[in-house]
C-alpha positions in Angstrom: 0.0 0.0 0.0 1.1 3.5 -0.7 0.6 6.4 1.5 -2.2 7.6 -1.3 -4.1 4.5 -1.1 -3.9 4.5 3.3 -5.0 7.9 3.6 -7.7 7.3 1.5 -8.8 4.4 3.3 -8.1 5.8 6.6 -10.6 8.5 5.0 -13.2 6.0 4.1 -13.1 7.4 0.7 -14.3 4.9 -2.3 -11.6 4.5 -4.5 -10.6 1.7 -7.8 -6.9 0.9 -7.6 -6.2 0.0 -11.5 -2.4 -1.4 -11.6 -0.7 -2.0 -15.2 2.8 -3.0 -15.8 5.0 0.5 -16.5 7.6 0.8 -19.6 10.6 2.0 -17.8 11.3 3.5 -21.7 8.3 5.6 -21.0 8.0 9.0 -19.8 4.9 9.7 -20.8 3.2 8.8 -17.5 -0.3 9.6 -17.8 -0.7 8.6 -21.7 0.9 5.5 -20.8 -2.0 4.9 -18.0 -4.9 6.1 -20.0 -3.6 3.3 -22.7 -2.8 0.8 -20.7 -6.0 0.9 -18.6 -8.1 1.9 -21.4 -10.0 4.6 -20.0 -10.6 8.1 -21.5 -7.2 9.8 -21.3 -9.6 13.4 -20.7 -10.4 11.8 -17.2 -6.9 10.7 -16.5 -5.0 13.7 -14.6 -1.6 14.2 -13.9 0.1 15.9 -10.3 2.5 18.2 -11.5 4.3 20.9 -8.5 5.2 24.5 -9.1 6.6 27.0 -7.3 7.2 31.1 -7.2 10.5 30.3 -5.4 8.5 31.1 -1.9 6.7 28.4 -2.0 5.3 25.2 -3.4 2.0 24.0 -4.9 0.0 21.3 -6.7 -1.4 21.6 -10.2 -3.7 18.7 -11.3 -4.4 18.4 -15.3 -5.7 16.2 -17.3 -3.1 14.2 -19.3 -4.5 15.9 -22.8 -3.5 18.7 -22.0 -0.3 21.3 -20.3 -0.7 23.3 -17.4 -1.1 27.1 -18.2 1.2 28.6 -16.0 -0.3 32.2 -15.7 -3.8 31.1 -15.1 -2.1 28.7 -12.2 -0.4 31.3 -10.6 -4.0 33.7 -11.0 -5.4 30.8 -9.0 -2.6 30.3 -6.6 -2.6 34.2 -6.0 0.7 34.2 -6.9 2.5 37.0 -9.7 4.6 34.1 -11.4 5.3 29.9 -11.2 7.6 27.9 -12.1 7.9 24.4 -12.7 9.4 22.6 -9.8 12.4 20.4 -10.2 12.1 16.6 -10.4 14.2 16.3 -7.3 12.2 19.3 -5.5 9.3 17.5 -6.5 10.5 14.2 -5.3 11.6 15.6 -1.9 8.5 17.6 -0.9 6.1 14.5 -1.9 8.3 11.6 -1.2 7.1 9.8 -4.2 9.0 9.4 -7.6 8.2 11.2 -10.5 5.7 9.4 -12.6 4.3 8.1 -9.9 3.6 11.3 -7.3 0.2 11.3 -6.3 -1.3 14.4 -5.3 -2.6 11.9 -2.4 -0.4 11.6 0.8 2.4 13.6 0.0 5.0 14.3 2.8 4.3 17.6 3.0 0.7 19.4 2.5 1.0 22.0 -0.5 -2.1 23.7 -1.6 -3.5 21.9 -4.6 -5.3 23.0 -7.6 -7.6 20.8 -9.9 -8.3 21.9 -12.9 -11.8 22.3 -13.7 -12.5 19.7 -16.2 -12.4 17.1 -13.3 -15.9 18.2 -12.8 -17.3 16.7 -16.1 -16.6 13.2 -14.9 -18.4 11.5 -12.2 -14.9 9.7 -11.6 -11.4 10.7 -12.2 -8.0 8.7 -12.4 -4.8 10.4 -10.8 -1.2 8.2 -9.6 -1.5 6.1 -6.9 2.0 6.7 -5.5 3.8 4.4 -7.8 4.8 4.0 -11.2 2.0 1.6 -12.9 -0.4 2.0 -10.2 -3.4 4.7 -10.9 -6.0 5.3 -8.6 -10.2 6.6 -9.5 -12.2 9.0 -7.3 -15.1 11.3 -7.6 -13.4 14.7 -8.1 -14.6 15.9 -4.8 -13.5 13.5 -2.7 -10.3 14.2 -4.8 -10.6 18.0 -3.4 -11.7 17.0 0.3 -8.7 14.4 0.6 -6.0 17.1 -0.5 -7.7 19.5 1.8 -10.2 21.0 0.0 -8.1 22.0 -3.4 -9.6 24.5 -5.4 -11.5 23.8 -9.0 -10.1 26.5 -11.8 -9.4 26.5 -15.3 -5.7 26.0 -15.5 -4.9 23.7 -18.4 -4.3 24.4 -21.7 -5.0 21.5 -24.9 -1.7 19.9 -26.1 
C-alpha cells in the first residue's frame, strides 16, 4: 500500500486501484495509464508541482493537455510559477516522478484541480507508484487534498 491509497482508506473514501505493468522506456506517465487501462485519457490527470520560489504547490491536469502557468499562478494568487524540479518535487512529496500522487504527500502543499475534473463523475490520478493509478469522484479528490480549489488551468496539447 502506498501512502495515497492508506490515507484514502483511513478517510473512508471509495476508490478503484487499477495497476498496469509500467515501460521504464516511457515517460509519458499519464498517456501510458490512459492506454494501458483503457479509459478516457480526458479523465486521467496528472500531479504536477510548481513554485514562485517562496513556495510550493500542486497543479492537477488532465493528461491531454499542459498546465497554463499564468492562469495557475492567478489561481494560486501568486504573480509568477515555475515548474518545480524533479528532485524538488520528489523531496516535498516523497514519491518518484511518474508516480507522485497528489494523495499523501509528505508535505501538504495547496492543490489546484483543474476544472474539467468536474465533467466526470470519476477521475484517475497516480496512486504513489509508477504503474499504479487510482479513480475518485473529483470531490473527494478535493476533500482528501484538503479541499483543493476547481479553476481553469490547463491548456490543450
Amino acid at each position: 500500500m502506498t501512502p495515497a491509497i492508506n490515507l484514502l482508506k483511513k478517510h473512508k473514501i471509495a476508490v478503484s486501484i487499477h495497476e498496469y505493468e509500467h515501460d521504464a522506456e516511457c515517460h509519458n506517465f499519464g498517456e501510458e495509464a490512459a492506454t494501458k487501462l483503457n479509459l478516457d485519457p480526458k479523465s486521467v490527470f496528472k500531479t504536477l508541482l510548481v513554485s514562485d520560489d517562496k513556495h510550493f504547490f500542486v497543479a492537477i491536469v488532465p493528461v491531454t493537455g499542459t498546465l497554463n502557468l499564468k492562469r495557475a499562478a492567478a489561481a494560486f494568487k501568486v504573480k509568477k510559477l515555475r515548474m518545480a524540479d524533479p528532485k524538488e518535487a520528489e523531496r516535498l512529496t516523497g514519491y518518484l516522478v511518474g508516480g507522485i500522487s497528489p494523495i499523501g504527500q509528505k508535505k501538504r502543499l495547496i492543490t489546484c484541480i483543474d476544472s474539467t475534473a468536474k465533467e466526470f463523475p470519476k477521475i484517475y490520478v497516480s496512486g504513489g507508484k509508477r504503474g499504479l493509478d487510482i479513480g475518485l469522484a473529483p470531490d473527494d479528490l478535493s476533500r482528501v487534498c484538503q479541499q483543493a480549489l476547481f479553476a481553469d488551468i490547463r491548456d490543450e496539447k
